[in-house]
N, C-alpha and C positions, 0 to 999 in steps of 0.2 A: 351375350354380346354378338351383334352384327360383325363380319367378317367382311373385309376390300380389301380389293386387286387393287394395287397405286404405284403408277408409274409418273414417276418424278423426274422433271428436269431441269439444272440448276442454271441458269443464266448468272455469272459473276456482272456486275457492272464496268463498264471501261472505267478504269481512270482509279478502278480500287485498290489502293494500297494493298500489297502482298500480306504484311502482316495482319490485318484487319481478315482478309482472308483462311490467313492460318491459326489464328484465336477461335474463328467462327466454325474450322471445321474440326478442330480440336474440338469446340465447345459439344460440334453435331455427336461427335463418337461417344461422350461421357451424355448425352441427353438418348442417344441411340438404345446407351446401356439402363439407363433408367425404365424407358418405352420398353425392353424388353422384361425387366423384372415387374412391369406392372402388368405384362399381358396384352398389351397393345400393338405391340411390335412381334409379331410369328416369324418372318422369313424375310432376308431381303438378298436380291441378285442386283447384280451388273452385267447388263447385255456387254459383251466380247465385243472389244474397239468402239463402244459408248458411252458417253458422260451422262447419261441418267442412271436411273435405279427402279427397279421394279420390287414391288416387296408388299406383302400380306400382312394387313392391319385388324386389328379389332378394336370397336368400340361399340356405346350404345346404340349410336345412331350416327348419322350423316354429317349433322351438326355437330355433333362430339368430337366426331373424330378430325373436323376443320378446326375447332377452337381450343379444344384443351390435347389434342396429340400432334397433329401436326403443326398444327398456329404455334406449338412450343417450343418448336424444332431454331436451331440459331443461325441455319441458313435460308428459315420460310420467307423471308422477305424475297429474294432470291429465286424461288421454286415456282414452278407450273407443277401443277395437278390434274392427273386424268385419274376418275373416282371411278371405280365400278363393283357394284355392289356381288358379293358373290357367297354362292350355297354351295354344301357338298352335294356331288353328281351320289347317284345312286349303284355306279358302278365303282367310285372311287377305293381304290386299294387301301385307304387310308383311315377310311372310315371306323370308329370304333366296334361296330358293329358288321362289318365286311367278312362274309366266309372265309377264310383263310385255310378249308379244307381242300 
């Protein structure tokens, strides 16, 4: 699986009833939970005094990860997507195979 950087940001619509809002974002946390049991969801932050979200995705491919992970999401209607495809660095600490001596 391909790995993305996605930094998300949620515009609500004027005029949208609150509760419609708090169904949707209730709905996001129980789909958030799913995305992480299947492996599609690695990490997600909140930039400090920001309403977006930055967060490390996995899927096949580019299109995969538009239509069946995020397109699944119950506030995508909602969302701006900035996609950027990313590898592990060769220096990365994290790496499975990184000297750790």
């Amino acid at each position: 699986m391909q790995e993305y950087l996605v930094e998300i940001t949620t515009t609500i619509p004027e005029g949208t009833e609150q509760s419609e809002v708090d169904a949707r974002r209730a709905a996001e946390a129980v789909r958030a939970k799913e995305l992480t049991a299947s492996g599609n969801l690695v990490r997600l932050w909140r930039p400090v005094g920001e309403l977006r979200s930055i967060g490390l995705w996995r899927a096949r491919d580019e299109a995969d990860l538009a239509a069946n992970v995020l397109g699944t999401l119950p506030l995508h209607l909602w969302m701006s997507a900035k996609v950027t495809p990313v590898q592990s660095h060769p220096n990365d600490p994290g790496r499975p195979d990184a000297d750790r001596g």
